[in-house]
N, C-alpha and C positions, 0 to 999 in steps of 0.2 A: 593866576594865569590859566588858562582854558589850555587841555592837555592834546594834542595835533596826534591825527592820526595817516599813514599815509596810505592809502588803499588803492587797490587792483581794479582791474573796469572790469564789468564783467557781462560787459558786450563782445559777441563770439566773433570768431575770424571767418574770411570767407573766398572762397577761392571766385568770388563771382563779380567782386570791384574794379575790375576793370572793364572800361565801359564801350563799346565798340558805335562808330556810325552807320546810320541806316544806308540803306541802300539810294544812290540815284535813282530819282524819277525821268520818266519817259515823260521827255518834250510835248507831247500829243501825246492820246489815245485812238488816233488813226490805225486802221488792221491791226492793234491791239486786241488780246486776248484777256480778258480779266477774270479771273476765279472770284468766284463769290464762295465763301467760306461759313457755315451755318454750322452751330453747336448739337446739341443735345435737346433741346427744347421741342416742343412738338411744333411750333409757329415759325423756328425761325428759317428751314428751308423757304417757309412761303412766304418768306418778308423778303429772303434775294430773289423772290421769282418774280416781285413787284416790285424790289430795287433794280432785275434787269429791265423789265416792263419799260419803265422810267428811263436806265440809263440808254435804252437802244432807242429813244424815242430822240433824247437826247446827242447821242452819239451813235448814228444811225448805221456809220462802217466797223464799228465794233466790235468785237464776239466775247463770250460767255461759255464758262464753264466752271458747271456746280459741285461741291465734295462736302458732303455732310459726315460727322465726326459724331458720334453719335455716344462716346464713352464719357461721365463727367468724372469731373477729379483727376484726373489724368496728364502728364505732360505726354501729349504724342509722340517724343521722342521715346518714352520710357516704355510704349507700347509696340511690342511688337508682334501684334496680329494686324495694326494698322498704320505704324509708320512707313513701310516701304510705298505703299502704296496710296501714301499721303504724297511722301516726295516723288513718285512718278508723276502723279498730279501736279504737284508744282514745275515739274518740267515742261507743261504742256502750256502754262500762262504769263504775259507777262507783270502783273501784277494780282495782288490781291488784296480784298474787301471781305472784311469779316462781321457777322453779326453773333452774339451772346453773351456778351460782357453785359447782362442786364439784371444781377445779383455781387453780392460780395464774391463769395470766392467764385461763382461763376465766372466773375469780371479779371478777377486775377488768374485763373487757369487761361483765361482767353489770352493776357497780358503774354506768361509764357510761352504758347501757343504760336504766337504773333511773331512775339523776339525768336521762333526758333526758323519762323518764315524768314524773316530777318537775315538770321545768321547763314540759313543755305542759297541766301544770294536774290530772292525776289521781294520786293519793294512793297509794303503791305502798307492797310488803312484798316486800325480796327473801331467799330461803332460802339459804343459805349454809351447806355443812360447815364445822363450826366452825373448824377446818386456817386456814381459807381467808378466816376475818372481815375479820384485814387489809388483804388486797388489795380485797375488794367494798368494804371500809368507802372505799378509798385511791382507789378508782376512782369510786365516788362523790364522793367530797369534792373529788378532780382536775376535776370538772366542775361542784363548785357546791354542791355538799348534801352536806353530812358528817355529816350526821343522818336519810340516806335509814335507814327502819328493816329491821333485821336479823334474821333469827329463824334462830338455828343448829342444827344436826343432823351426827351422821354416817356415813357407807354408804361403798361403792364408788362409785368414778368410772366404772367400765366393766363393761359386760355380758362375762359370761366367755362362750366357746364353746359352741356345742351346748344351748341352753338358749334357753324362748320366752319373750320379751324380757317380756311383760305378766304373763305368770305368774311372772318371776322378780322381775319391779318391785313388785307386788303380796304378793312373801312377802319380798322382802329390806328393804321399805320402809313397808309398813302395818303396823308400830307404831310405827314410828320416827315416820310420819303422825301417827299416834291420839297419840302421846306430846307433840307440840306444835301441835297443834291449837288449843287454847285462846290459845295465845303467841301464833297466829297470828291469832287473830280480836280479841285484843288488840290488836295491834299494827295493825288495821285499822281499830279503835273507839276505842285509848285515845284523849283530848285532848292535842294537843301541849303538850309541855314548856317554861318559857321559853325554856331554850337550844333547841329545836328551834322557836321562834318570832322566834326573832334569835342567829341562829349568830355567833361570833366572826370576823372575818378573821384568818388569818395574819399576822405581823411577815413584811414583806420583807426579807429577807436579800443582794438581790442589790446594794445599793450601799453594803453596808456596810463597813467596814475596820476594821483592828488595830493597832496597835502593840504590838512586843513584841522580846524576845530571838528565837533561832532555834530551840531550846526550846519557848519561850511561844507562837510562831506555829505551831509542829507540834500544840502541846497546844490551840490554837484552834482549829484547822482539824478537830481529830480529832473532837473536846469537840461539834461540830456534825455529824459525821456525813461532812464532804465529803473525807474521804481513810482508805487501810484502817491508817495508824497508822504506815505506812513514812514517814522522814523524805522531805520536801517540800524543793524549791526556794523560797524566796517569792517569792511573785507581786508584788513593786515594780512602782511606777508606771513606775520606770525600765525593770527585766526586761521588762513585758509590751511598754512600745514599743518595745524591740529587737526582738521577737518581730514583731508587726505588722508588721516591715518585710519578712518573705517572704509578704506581698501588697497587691496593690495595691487592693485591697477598703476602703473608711473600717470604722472601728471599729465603727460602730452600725451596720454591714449585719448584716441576720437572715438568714441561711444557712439557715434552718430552725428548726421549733421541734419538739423533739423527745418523745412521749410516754414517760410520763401525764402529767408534770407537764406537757406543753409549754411546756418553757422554750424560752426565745429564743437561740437559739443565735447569736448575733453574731458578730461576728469577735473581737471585745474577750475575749468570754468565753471562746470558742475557747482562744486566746494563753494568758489564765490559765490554765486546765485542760491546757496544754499545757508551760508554762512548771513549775507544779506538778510537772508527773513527768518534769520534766528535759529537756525539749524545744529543741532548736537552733531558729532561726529559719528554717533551710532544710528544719526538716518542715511547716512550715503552710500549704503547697500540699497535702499530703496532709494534713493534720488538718483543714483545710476539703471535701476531696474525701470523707474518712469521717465526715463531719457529713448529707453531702447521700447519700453512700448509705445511713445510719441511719434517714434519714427517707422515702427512696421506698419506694410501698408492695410493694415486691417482699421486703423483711424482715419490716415490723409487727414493728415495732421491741419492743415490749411484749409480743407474742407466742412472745417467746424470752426476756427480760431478765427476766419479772414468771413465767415459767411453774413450773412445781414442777419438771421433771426440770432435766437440768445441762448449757447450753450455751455456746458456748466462741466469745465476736467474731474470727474470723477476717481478717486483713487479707494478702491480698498486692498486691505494688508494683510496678509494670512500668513501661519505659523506662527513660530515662536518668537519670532523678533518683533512680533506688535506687542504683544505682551512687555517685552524688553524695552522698549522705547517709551512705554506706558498710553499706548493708545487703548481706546476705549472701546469694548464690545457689547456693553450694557444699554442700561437705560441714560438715555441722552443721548443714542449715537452719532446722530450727524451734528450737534453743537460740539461746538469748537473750544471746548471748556480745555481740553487739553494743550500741550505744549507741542504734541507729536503732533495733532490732528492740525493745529493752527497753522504750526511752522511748515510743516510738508506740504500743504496745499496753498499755502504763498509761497512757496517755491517751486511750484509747478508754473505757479504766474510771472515768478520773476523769469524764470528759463524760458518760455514762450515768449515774452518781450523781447530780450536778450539774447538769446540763440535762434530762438524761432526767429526773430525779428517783427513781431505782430505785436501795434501800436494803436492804443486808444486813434479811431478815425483816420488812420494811416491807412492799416492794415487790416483791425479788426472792423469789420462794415457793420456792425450789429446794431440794426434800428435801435429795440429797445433795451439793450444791454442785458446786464444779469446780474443777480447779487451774487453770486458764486461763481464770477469768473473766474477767481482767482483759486479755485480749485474746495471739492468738498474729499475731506476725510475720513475713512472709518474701518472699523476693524472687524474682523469677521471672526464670531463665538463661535470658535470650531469646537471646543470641548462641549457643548451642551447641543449640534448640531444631531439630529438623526440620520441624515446623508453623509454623501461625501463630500469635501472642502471645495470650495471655488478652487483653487487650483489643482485636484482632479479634475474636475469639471471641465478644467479648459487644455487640458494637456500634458501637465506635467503631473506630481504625486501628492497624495494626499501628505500632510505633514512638512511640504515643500513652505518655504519663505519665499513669500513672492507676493508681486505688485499687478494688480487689475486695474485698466483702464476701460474707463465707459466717457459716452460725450454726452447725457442727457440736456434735454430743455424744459423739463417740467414737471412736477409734481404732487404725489395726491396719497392722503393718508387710507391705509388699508383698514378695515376694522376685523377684527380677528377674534369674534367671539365664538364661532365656528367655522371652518372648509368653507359651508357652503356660503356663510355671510363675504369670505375673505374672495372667494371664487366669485359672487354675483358683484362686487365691488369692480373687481377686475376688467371682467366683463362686459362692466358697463363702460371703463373711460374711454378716450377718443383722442387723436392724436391728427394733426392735418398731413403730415409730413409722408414722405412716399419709403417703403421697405420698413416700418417703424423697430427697432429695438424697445428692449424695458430689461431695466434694475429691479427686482420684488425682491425686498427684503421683508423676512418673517421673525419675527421674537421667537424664543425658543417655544413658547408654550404653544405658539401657534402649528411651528416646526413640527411636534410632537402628536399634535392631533391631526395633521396631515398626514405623517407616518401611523399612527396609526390606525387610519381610516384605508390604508392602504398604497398613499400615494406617494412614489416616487417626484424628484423636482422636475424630471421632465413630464414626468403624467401632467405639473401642474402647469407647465409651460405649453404640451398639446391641449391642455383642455384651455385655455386662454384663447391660444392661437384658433382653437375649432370653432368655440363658441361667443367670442367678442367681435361681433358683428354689427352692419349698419346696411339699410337699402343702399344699394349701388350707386342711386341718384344722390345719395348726401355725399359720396365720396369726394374731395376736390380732385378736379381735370389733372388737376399738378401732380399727384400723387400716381395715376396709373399712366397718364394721356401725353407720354414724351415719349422720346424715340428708344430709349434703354430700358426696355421692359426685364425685369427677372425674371430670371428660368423657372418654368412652371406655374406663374399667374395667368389666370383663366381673366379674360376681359371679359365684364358686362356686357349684354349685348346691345346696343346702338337704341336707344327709346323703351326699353325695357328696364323694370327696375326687380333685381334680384340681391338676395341676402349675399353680403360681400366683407370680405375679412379685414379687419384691420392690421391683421402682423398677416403678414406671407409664409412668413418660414419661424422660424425658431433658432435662428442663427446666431439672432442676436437680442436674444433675453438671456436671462437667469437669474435664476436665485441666492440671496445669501443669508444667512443665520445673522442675529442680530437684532440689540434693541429690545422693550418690554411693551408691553400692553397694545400697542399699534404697528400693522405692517405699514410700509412704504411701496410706493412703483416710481421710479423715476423715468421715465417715457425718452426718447427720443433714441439719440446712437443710431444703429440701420446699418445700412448699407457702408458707409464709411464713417466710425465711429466709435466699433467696438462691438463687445468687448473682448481686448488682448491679456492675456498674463504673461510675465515679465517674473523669471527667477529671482532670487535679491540673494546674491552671491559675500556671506560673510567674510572678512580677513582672518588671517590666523591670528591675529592676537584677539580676537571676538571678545573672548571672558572679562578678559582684563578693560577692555575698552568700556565692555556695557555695566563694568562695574562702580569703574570712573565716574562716567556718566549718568547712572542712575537718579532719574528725578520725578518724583512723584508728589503730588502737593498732598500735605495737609492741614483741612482746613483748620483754620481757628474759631475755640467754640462761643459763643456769646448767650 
């Protein structure tokens, strides 16, 4: 007889399931005032200046009034350089019409956005490329209103090069305007529907349990969404409290709560989602340390998880507990050969599904996905380091336990036979994305001749940053040419083409020790992405726990 086991969900709780109805629509748009609503993008003020064009031609006693938001990643309530005087703005209209749900998380920051118009009382309509319904639907309904109304289209997300942005908005976009126009003033005017008059709540999910074979509990877990179909550990009452014992945290501590769904990241749920992808009890100082850097807003956690291109939770693990855990700082280090590296970066995956609430084509919009979504691994050789450790680096002490997050999207092997070979490698790669980050890790030998040729890891990050350059005309529109310029980037000038950088700042690079014969750059992160450090806070019984738990393979020889 097949042995039943009863397991914990370890889908997070959320103070956000209850679900509220949109506002009544105004009967007519007669001496109506309607707010056109325009994101960050550099096109999309001039697509409501051709959606009013349209609608006043249309509804000729009508009036208009425009507010451009110009911050991405952002819930505008959480902003307070620009919510007040968001909601004076909505004082002055009585409806509104939004444009920039035309990316993944673009689409879902619009979603919240929308529900927050919602909730302070005016009647919205947001446009959405149809790509991208999910997530605006998802981002709404995450805040309250899963019946915020949708009117779909679809275009380009970015203005191409060399081309004026209003004359290109105006031919790439007025019919695609004229062609839902009508949808739109529908969806302005229809009466609400019962269900958009009393929306359903969700079933909570997160105190519920199973019994079953091991089987039946993989076939339950999958059947809901909360794992990618690889067999599970089960999460028993017994497993998770052995887990809990690598902290001294109570169960019900909220760690965080992490978006869109903002689940409640407990420590309890932690443990399951931990325990699930095969987690020792001596990694839950670091499975709590990458909960808390998920959530600082140095990631906007949803602004990498929910977005259409493919990026990849990066974790590395400094001091003495990588060691202890048995991750890797050698040669192989980003293969998954170990127990530590494997387990902990499926468990960053599982806890984003789970707590984050970010679901294959739900949530996650990511055209071409990624082989490391599910998180990459590694350990940082601070004994053979010449510098100071990644967590100096970022804040806290050298010799400190602690977890680094990065969001990269792609990467490229360094060659490190000298400085200058590892620096013109650098120098050359390219990256499309706007503020770019980079991971550059060095093997120690390489470390070694860096130091001593003189250079410090920021010499090697200014000299990147100075000298990884491109004519200004390669650069994409998308990357400088939106409305949220960075502090201190100089704009190309207008038909001129001048030598132009590809990192802006240095905010968001660094270096780690690690690895034999070849360096790495993992490219992306930026502006909301990283990279964070995160303490990784031992229990008092530390000794005893990681003694328990010591596991280290070896091989067998043939």
């Amino acid at each position: 007889m097949d042995m039943k086991y009863t397991v914990l969900s370890p889908w997070a709780k959320s103070d956000h399931l209850k679900k509220y109805p949109i506002n009544p629509r105004p009967a007519d748009l007669k001496g109506k005032t309607i707010g056109l609503y325009a994101s960050f993008k550099e096109y999309h003020p001039y697509f409501n200046r051709e959606l009013e064009r349209q609608l006043s031609a249309a509804l000729p006693e009508t009036k208009f009034s425009h507010f451009t938001y110009i911050v991405d990643t952002c819930e505008i309530k959480n902003d307070p350089t620009n919510y007040e005087d968001f909601k004076a703005w909505l004082a002055t209209v009585d409806a509104v019409i939004g444009v920039g749900a035309d990316m993944g998380s673009c689409a879902l920051y619009m979603g919240y956005n929308f529900a927050q118009i919602e909730q302070l009382g005016v009647p919205a309509v947001l446009l959405s490329k149809y790509q991208y319904l999910s997530s605006a639907s998802k981002g709404a309904g995450a805040r309250g209103y899963p019946g915020l109304r949708i009117v779909t289209y679809d275009g380009p997300g970015f203005v191409p090069n060399d081309v004026d942005c209003d004359k290109w908005t105006r031919e790439t976009y007025g019919v695609t305007i004229a062609n839902m126009l009508q949808d739109i003033i529908n969806a302005l005017t229809s009466p609400l529907t019962e269900e958009e008059k009393a929306p359903a709540d969700p079933y909570d999910w997160s105190s519920e349990t199973f019994t079953g074979t091991l089987d039946e509990v993989n076939a339950w877990m999958y059947s809901h969404g909360w794992t990618n179909g690889t067999p599970v550990v089960p999460p028993t009452r017994e497993a998770v409290d052995e887990m809990l014992k690598g902290t001294d945290l109570p169960a019900d501590y909220v760690v965080a709560e992490l978006p869109p769904l903002n689940g409640k990241a407990t420590v309890e749920k932690i443990a399951i989602n931990g325990v699930m992808a095969g987690c020792l009890p001596t990694y839950m100082p670091l499975l709590i340390a990458m909960v808390e850097g998920m959530a600082d807003d140095i990631i906007k956690l949803e602004g990498w998880t929910c977005s259409n291109a493919g990026w990849s939770p990066t974790i590395v693990v400094s001091g003495p507990i990588a060691k202890t855990v048995g991750l890797n700082c050698d040669r192989n280090l980003f293969s998954p050969y170990t127990k530590a590296a494997s387990c902990l970066s499926r468990a960053i995956g599982y806890m984003i599904m789970n707590i984050s609430g970010c679901r294959s084509q739900v949530e996650d919009m990511s055209g071409p996905g990624c082989d490391c979504r599910f998180g990459i691994c590694i350990a940082e050789n601070e004994e053979e380091t010449p510098w100071t450790t990644l967590p100096a680096d970022l804040g806290l002490k050298d010799g400190d336990n602690a977890v680094t997050l990065f969001w990269p999207s792609e990467k490229h092997q360094i060659p490190v036979t000298s400085p200058s070979a590892a620096l013109g490698t650098l120098c050359g790669l390219w990256h499309g994305g706007f503020d770019v980050g980079a991971m550059i890790t060095l093997p120690p030998e390489s470390a070694k001749q860096f130091a001593a040729a003189g250079y410090t890891k920021q010499d090697i990050l200014d000299y990147v940053k100075e000298y990884n350059r491109r004519p200004s005309s390669e650069i994409p529109r998308a990357a400088i040419g939106n409305n949220h310029p960075r502090e201190g980037l100089v704009f190309p000038a207008p038909g001129l083409v001048h030598s132009a950088p590809l990192f802006w700042n240095t905010e968001h690079m660094f270096v780690v020790v690690g690895g034999r014969d070849w360096g790495m750059c993992y490219l992306g992160g930026g502006d909301h992405g990283g990279p964070v450090c995160k303490k990784a806070v031992l229990p008092k019984r530390w000794d005893e726990l990681a003694e328990k738990y010591k596991q280290i393979p070896n091989y067998v020889e043939y």
